[in-house]
ZADO-1210 file (C-alpha; in nm, 4 decimals, padded with zeros to 6 digits):
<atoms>
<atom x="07.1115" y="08.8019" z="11.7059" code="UNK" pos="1"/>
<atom x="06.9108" y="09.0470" z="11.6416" code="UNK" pos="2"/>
<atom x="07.0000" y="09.2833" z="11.9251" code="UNK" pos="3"/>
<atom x="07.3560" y="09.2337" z="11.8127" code="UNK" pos="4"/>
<atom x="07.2930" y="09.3351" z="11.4429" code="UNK" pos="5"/>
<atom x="07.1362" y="09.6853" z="11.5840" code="UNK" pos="6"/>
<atom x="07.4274" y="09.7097" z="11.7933" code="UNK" pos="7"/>
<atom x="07.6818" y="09.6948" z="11.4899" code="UNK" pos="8"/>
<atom x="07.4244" y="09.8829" z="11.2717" code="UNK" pos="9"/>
<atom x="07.4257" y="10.1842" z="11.5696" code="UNK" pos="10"/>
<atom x="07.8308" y="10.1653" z="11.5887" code="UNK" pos="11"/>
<atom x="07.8602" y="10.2127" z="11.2082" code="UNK" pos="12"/>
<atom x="07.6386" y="10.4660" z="11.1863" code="UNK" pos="13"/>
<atom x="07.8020" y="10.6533" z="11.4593" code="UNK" pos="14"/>
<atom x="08.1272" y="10.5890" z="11.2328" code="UNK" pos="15"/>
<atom x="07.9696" y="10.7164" z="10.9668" code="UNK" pos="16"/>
<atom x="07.8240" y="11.0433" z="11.1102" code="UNK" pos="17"/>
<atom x="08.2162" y="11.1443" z="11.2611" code="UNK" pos="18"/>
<atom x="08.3215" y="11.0413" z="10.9168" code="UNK" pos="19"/>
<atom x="08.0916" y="11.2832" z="10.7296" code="UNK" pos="20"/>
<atom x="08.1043" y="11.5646" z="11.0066" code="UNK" pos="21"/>
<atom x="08.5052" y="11.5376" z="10.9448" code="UNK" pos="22"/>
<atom x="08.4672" y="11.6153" z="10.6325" code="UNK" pos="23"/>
<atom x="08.2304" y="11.8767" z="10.5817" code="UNK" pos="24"/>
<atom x="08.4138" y="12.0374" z="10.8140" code="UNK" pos="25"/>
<atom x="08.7597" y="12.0456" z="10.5957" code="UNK" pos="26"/>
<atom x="08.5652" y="12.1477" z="10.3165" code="UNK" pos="27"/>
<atom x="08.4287" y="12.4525" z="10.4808" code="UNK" pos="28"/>
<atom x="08.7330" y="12.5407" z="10.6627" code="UNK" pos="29"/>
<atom x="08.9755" y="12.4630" z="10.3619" code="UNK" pos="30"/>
<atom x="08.9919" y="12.6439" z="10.0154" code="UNK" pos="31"/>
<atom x="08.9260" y="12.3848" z="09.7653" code="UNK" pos="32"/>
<atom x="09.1497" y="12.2107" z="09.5558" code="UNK" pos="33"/>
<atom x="08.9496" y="12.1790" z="09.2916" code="UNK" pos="34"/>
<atom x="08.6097" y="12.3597" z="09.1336" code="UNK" pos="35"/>
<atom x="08.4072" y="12.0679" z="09.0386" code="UNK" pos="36"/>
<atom x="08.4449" y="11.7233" z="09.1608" code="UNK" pos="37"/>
<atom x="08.6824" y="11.4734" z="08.9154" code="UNK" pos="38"/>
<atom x="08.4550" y="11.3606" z="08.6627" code="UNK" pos="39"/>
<atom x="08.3795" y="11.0008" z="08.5794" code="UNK" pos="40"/>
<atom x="08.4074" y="10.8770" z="08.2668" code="UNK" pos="41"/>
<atom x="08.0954" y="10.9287" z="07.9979" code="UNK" pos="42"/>
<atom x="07.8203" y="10.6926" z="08.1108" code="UNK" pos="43"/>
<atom x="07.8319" y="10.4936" z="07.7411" code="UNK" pos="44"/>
<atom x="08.1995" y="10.4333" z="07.7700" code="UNK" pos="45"/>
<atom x="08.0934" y="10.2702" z="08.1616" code="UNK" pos="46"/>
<atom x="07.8385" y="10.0437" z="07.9817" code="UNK" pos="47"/>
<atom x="08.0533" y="09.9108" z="07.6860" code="UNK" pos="48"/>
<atom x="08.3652" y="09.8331" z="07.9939" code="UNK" pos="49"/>
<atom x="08.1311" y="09.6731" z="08.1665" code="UNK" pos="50"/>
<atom x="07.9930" y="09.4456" z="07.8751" code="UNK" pos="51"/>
<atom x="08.3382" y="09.4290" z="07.7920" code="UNK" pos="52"/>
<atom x="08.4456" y="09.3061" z="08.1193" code="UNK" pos="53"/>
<atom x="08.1289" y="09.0562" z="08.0805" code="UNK" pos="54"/>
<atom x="08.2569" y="08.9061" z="07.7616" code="UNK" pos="55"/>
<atom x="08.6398" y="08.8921" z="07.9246" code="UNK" pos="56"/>
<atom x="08.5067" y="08.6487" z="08.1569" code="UNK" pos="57"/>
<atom x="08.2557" y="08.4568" z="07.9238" code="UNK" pos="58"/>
<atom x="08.6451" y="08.4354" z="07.7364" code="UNK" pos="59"/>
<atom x="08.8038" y="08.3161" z="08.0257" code="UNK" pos="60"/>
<atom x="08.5335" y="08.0235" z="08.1019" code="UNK" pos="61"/>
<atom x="08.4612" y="07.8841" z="07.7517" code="UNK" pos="62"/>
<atom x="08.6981" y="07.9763" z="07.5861" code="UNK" pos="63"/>
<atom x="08.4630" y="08.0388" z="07.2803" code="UNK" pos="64"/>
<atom x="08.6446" y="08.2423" z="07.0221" code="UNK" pos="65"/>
<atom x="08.3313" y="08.4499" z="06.9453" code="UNK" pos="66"/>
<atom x="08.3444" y="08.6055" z="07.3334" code="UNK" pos="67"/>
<atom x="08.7156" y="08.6370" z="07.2104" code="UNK" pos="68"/>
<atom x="08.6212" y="08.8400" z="06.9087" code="UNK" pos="69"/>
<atom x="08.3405" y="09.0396" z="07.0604" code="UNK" pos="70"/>
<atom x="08.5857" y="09.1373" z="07.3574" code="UNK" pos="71"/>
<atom x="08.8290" y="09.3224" z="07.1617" code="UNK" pos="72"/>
<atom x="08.5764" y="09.4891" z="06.9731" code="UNK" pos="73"/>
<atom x="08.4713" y="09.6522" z="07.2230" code="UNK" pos="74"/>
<atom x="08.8228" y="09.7036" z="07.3973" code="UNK" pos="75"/>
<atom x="08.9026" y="09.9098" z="07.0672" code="UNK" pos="76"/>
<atom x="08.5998" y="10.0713" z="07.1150" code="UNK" pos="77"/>
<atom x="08.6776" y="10.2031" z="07.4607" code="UNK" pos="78"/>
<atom x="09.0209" y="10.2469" z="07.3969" code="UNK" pos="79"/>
<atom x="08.9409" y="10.5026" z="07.0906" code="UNK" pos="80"/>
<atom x="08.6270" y="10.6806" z="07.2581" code="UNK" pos="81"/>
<atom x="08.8171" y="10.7369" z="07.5945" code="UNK" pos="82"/>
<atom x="09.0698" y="10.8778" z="07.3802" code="UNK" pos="83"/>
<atom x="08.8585" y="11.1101" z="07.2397" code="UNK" pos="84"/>
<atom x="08.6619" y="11.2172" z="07.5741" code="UNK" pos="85"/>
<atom x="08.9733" y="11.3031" z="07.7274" code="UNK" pos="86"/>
<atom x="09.1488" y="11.5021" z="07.4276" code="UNK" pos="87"/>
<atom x="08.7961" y="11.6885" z="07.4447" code="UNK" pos="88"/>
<atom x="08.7883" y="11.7546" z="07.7975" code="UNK" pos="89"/>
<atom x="09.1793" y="11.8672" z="07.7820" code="UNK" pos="90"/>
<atom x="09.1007" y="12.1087" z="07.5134" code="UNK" pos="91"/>
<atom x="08.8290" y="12.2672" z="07.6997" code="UNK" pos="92"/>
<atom x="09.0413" y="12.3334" z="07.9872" code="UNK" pos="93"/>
<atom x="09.3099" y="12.5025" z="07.7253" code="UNK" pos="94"/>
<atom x="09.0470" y="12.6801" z="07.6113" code="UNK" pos="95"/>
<atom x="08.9299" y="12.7921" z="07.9902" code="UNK" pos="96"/>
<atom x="09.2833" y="12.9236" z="08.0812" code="UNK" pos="97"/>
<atom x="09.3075" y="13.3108" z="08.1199" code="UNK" pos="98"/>
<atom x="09.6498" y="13.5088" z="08.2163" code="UNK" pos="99"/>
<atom x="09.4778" y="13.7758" z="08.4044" code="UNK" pos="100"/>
<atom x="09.3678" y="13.5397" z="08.6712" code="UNK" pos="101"/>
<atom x="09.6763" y="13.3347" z="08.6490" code="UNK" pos="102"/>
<atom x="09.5050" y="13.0090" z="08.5808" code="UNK" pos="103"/>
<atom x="09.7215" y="12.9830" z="08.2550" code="UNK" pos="104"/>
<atom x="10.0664" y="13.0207" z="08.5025" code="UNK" pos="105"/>
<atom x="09.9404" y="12.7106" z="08.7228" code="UNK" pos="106"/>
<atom x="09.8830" y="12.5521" z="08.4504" code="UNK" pos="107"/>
<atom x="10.2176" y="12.5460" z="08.3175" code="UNK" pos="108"/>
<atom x="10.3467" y="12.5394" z="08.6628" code="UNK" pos="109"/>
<atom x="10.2176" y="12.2099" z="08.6437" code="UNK" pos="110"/>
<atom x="10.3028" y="12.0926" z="08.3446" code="UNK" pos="111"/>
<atom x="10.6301" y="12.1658" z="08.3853" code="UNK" pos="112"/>
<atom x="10.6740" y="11.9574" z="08.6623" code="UNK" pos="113"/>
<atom x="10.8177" y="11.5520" z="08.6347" code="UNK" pos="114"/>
<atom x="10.5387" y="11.3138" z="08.5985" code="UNK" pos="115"/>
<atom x="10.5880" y="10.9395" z="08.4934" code="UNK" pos="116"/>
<atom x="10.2565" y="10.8002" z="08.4398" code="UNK" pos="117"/>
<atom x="10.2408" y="10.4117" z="08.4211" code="UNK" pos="118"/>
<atom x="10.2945" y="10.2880" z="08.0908" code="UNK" pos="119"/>
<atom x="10.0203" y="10.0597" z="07.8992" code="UNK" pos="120"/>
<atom x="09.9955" y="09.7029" z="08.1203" code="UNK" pos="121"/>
<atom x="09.9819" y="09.3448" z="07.9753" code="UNK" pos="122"/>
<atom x="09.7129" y="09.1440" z="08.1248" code="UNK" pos="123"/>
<atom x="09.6545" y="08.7816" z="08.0900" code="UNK" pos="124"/>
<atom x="09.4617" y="08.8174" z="07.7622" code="UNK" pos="125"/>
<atom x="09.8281" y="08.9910" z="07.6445" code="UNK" pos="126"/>
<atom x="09.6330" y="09.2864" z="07.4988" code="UNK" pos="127"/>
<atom x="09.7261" y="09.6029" z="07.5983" code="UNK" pos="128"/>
<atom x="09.5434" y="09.7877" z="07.8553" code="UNK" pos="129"/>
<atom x="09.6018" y="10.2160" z="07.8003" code="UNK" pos="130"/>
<atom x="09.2655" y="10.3394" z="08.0284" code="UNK" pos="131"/>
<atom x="09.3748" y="10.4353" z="08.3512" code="UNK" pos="132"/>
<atom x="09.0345" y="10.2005" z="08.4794" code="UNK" pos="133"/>
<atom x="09.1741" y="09.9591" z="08.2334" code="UNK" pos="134"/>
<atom x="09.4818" y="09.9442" z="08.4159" code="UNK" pos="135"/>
<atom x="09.2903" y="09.9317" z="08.7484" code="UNK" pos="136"/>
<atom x="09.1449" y="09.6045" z="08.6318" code="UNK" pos="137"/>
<atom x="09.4872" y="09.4504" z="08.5173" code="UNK" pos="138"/>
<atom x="09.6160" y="09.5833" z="08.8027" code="UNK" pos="139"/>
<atom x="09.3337" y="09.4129" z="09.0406" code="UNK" pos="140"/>
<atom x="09.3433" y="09.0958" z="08.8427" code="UNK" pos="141"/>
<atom x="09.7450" y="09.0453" z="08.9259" code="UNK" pos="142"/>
<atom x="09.6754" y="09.0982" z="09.3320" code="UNK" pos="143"/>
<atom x="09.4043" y="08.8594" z="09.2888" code="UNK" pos="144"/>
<atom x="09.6127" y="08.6066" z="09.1554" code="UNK" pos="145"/>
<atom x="09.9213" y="08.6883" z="09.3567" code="UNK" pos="146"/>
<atom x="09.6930" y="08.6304" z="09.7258" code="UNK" pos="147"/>
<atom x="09.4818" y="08.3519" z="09.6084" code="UNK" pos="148"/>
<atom x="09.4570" y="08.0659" z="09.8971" code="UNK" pos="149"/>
<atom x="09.7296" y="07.8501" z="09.8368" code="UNK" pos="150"/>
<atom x="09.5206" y="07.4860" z="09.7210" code="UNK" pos="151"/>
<atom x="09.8654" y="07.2504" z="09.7439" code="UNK" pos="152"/>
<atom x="09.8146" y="06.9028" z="09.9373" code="UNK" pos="153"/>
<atom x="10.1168" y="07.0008" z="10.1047" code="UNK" pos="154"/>
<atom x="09.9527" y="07.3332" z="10.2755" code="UNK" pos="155"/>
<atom x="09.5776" y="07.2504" z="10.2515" code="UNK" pos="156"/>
<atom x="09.5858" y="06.9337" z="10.5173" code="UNK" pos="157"/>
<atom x="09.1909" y="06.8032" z="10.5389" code="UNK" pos="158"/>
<atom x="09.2883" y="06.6895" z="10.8653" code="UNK" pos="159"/>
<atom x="09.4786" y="06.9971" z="11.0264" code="UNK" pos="160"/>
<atom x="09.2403" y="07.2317" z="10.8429" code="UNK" pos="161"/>
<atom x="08.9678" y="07.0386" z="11.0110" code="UNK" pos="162"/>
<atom x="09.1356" y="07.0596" z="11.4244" code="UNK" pos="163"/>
<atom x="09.1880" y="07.4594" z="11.2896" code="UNK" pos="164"/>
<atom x="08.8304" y="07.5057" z="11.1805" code="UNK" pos="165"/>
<atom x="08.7022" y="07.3276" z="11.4979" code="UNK" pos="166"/>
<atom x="08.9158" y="07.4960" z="11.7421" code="UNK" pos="167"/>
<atom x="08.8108" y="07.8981" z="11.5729" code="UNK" pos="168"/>
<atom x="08.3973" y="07.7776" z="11.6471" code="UNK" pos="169"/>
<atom x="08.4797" y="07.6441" z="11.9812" code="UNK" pos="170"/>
<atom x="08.6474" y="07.9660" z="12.0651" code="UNK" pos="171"/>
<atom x="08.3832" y="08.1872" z="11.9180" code="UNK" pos="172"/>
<atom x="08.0719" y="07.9871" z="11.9997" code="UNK" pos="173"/>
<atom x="08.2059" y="07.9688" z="12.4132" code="UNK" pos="174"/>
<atom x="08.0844" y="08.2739" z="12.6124" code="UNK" pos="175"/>
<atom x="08.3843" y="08.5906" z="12.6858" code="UNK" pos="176"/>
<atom x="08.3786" y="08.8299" z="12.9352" code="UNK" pos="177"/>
<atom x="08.5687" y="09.1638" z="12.7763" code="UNK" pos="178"/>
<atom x="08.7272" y="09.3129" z="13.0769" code="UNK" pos="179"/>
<atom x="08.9133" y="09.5469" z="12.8712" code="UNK" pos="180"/>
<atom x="08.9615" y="09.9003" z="13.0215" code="UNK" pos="181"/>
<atom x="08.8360" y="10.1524" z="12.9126" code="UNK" pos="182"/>
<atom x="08.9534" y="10.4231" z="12.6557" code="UNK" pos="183"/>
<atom x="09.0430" y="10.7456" z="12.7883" code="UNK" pos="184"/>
<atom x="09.0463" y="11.1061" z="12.6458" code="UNK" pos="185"/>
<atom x="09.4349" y="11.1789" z="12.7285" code="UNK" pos="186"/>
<atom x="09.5327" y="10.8573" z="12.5831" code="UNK" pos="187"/>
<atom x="09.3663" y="10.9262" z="12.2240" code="UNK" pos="188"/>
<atom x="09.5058" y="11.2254" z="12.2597" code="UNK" pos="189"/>
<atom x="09.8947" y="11.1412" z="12.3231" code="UNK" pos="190"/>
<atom x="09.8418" y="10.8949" z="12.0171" code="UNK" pos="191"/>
<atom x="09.7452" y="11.1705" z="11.8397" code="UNK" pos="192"/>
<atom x="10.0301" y="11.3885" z="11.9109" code="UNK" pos="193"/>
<atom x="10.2403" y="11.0779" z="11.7126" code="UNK" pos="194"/>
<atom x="10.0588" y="11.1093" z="11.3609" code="UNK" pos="195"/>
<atom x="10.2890" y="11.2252" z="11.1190" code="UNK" pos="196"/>
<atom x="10.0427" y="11.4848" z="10.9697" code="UNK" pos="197"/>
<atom x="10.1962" y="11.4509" z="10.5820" code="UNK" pos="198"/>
<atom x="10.0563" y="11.0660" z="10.5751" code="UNK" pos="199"/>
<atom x="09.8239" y="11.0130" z="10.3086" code="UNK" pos="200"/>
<atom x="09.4816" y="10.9610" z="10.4207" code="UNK" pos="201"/>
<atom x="09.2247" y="10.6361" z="10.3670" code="UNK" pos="202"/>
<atom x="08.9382" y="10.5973" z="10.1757" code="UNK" pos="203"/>
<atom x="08.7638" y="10.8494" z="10.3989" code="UNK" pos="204"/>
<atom x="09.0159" y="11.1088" z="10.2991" code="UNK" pos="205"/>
<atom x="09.0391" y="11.2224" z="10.6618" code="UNK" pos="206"/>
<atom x="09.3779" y="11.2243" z="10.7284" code="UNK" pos="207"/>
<atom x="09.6278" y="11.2961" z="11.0209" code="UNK" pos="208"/>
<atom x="09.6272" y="11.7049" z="11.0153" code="UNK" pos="209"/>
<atom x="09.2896" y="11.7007" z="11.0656" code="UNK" pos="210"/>
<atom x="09.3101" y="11.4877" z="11.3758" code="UNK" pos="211"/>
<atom x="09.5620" y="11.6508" z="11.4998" code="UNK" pos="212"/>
<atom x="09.3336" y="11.9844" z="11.4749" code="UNK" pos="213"/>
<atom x="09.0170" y="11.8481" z="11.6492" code="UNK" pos="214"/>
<atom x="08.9108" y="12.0347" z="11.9375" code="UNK" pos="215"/>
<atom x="08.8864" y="11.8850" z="12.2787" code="UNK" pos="216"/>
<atom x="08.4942" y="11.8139" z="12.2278" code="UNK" pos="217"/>
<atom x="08.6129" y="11.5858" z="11.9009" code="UNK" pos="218"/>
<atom x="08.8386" y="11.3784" z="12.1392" code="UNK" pos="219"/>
<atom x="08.6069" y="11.3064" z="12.3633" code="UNK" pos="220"/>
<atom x="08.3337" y="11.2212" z="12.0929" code="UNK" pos="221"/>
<atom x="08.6327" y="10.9655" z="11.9040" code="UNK" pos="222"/>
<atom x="08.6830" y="10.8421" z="12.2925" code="UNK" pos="223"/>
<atom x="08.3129" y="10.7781" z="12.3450" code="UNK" pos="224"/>
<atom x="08.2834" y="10.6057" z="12.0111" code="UNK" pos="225"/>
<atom x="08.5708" y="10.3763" z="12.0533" code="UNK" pos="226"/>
<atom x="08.4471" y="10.2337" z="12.3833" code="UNK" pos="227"/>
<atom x="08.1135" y="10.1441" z="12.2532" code="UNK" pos="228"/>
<atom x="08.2999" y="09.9756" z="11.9785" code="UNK" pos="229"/>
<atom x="08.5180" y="09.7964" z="12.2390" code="UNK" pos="230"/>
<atom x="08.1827" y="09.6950" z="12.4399" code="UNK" pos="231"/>
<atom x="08.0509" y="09.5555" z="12.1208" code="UNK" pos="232"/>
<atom x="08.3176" y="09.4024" z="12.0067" code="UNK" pos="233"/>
<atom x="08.2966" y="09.5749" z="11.6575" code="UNK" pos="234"/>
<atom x="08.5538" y="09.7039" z="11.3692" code="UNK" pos="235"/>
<atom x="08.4145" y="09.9260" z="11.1267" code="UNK" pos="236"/>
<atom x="08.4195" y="09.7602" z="10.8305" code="UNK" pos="237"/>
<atom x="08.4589" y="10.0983" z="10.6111" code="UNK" pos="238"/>
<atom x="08.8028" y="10.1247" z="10.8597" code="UNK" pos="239"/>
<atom x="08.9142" y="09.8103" z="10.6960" code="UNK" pos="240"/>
<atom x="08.8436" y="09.8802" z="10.3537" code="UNK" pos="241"/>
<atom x="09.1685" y="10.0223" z="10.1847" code="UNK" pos="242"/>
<atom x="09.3044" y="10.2154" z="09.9072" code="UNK" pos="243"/>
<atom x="09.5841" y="10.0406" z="09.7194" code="UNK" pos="244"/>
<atom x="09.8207" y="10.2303" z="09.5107" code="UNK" pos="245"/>
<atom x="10.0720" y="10.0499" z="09.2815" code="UNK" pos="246"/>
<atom x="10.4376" y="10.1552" z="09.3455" code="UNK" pos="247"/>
<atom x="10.6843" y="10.0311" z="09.0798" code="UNK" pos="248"/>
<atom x="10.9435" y="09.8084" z="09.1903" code="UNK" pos="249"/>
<atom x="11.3021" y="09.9195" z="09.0977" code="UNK" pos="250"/>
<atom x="11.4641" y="09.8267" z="08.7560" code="UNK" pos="251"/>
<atom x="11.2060" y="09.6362" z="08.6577" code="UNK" pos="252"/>
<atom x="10.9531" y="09.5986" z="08.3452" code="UNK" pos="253"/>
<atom x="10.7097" y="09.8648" z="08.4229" code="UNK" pos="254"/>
<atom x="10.4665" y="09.6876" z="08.1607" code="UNK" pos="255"/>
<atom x="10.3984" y="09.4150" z="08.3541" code="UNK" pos="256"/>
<atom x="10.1520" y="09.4547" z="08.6433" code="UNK" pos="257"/>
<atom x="10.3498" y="09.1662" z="08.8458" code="UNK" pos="258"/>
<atom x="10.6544" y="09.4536" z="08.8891" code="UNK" pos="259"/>
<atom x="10.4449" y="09.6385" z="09.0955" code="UNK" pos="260"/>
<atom x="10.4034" y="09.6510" z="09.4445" code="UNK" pos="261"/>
<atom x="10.0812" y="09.7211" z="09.6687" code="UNK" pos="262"/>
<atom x="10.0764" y="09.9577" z="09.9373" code="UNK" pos="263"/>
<atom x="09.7561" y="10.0221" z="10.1295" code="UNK" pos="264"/>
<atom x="09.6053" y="10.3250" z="10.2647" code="UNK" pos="265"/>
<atom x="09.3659" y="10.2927" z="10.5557" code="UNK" pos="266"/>
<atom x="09.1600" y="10.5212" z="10.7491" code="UNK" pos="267"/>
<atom x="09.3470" y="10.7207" z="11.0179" code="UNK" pos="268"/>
<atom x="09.0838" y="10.6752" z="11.2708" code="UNK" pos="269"/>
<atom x="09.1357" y="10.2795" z="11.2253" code="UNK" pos="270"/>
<atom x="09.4628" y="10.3378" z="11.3471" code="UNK" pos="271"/>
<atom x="09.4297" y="10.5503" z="11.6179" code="UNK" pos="272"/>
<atom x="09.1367" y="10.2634" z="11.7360" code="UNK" pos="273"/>
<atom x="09.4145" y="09.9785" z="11.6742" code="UNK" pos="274"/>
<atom x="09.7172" y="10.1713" z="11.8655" code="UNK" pos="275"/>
<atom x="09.4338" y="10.1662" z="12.1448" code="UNK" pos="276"/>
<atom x="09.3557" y="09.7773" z="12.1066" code="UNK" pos="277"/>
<atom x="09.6942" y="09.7156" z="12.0828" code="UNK" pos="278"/>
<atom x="09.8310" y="09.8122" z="12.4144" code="UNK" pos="279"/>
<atom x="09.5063" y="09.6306" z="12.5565" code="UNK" pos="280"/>
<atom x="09.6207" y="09.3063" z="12.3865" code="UNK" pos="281"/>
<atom x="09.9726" y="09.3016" z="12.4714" code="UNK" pos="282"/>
<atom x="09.8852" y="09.4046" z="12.8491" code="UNK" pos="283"/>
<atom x="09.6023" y="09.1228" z="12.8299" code="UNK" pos="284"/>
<atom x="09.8539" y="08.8329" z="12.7307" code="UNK" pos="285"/>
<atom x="10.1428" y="08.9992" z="12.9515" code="UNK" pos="286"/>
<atom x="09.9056" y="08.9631" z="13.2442" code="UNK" pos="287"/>
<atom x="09.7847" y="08.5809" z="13.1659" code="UNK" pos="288"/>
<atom x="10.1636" y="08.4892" z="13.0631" code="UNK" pos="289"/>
<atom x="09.9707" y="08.3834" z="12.7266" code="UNK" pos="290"/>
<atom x="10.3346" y="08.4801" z="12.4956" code="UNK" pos="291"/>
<atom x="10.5480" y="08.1981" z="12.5801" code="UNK" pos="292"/>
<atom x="10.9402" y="08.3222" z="12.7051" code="UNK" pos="293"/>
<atom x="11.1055" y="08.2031" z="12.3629" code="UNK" pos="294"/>
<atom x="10.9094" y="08.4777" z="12.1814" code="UNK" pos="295"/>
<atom x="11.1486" y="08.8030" z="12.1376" code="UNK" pos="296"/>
<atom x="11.0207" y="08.9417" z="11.8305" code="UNK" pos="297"/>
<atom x="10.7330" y="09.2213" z="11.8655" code="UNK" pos="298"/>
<atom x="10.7739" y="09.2334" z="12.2397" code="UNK" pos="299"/>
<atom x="10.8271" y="09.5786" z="12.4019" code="UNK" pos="300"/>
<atom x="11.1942" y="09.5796" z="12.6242" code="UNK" pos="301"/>
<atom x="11.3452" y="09.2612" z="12.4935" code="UNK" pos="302"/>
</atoms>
């Protein structure tokens, strides 16, 4: 066990070194979008959501009406002084803005362009929530809901969950041989060639331009990685941690965070490493006759 936990510790930190090479490299090669990072938000407005946030649940639990009280006393709070923080900050950038090095023209370039921000969202407590990490949290709290296990007698069968339970430890407590192939250089390469380069990128913001500039030295450094990953039967978990960005669903009520729908963003590495385990997979059960001849759908030629 042991062994194995320095095996997964020395695959994500080989992840994690091509991650952060990637993108030192874009920032050195690419003129910078911005100046100065985005800034958070002041670190007293943090503390009250979070105490806020801690008296939303104490709410939610007990139901005591002084939690109640105390929570939106501080949601004013944070509403008004995030309110104030940001008229601040824009005024300071008005003030910043200088025609001779055409900072002012962007400015209005931008300004004059369409933008429909999402409106202020009604969570469960009915209260609205204006803070764009207010509306994160409504936002958050709807998916949670929406994908919670489904606890009906009907679905949650003691006695089929048991057989499904028991059949998943047989199958990963019996010994495997992987007799995958192995991944080669031209085939990470022609998967590359594929990548639309205008797809957004994951949480490692390293996205499908970049890969399709690597050098040859790169490829063969992704190749490497991704067949000591197959040999040790590892998935980064950073490549299956997303970004999910609310898109409004049409002619709907935009104030409710129900009419909006998810869409994920992954890492672009994670896909080039699934497009690889795929055609393993498929070429494993074609081999073994594992997909059963009444199965058309997601089969290649049928």
């Amino acid at each position: 066990m042991k062994r194995l936990k320095n095996l997964y510790g020395l695959s994500a930190c080989k992840v994690g070194c091509l991650s952060k090479i990637l993108k030192e490299t874009l920032a050195e090669a690419s003129t910078q979008k911005f100046k100065d990072p985005p800034e958070k938000l002041p670190i007293g407005i943090r503390d009250k959501i979070h105490l806020r946030n801690y008296f939303r649940r104490q709410w939610q639990r007990t139901r005591d009406p002084e939690f109640r009280r105390e929570f939106y006393r501080i949601k004013d709070e944070i509403a008004e002084e995030t309110k104030q923080h940001l008229l601040q900050k824009r005024a300071e950038q008005i003030a910043s803005l200088i025609p001779d090095s055409r900072s002012l023209w962007r400015r209005s370039k931008l300004l004059r362009k369409p933008y429909s921000p999402i409106p202020p969202l009604r969570g469960e407590t009915g209260y609205p929530a204006l803070a764009p990490i207010e509306k994160a949290e409504v936002l958050a709290d709807s998916l949670r809901k929406q994908f919670e296990p489904n606890t009906d007698p009907i679905f949650d069968n003691p006695i089929v969950s048991g057989k499904v339970h028991e059949a998943v430890e047989s199958f990963a407590n019996s010994p495997h041989i992987n007799n995958l192939s192995s991944v080669t250089a031209s085939e990470v390469f022609d998967f590359i060639k594929t990548l639309k380069p205008n797809k957004s990128p994951g949480l490692d913001q390293i996205s499908n331009r970049m890969l399709k500039n690597l050098p040859l030295k790169f490829i063969l450094y992704i190749t490497f990685l991704m067949n000591v990953l197959m040999q040790n039967c590892y998935f980064p978990k950073c490549w299956k941690t997303a970004v999910v960005v609310p898109i409004p669903k049409p002619n709907s009520d935009l104030s409710l965070p129900q009419n909006y729908r998810p869409i994920s963003l992954l890492s672009c590495l994670s896909k080039v490493f699934e497009s690889v385990l795929l055609r393993r997979l498929n070429q494993f059960l074609d081999d073994n006759n594992i997909i059963i001849s009444e199965q058309f759908g997601f089969r290649k030629k049928l």
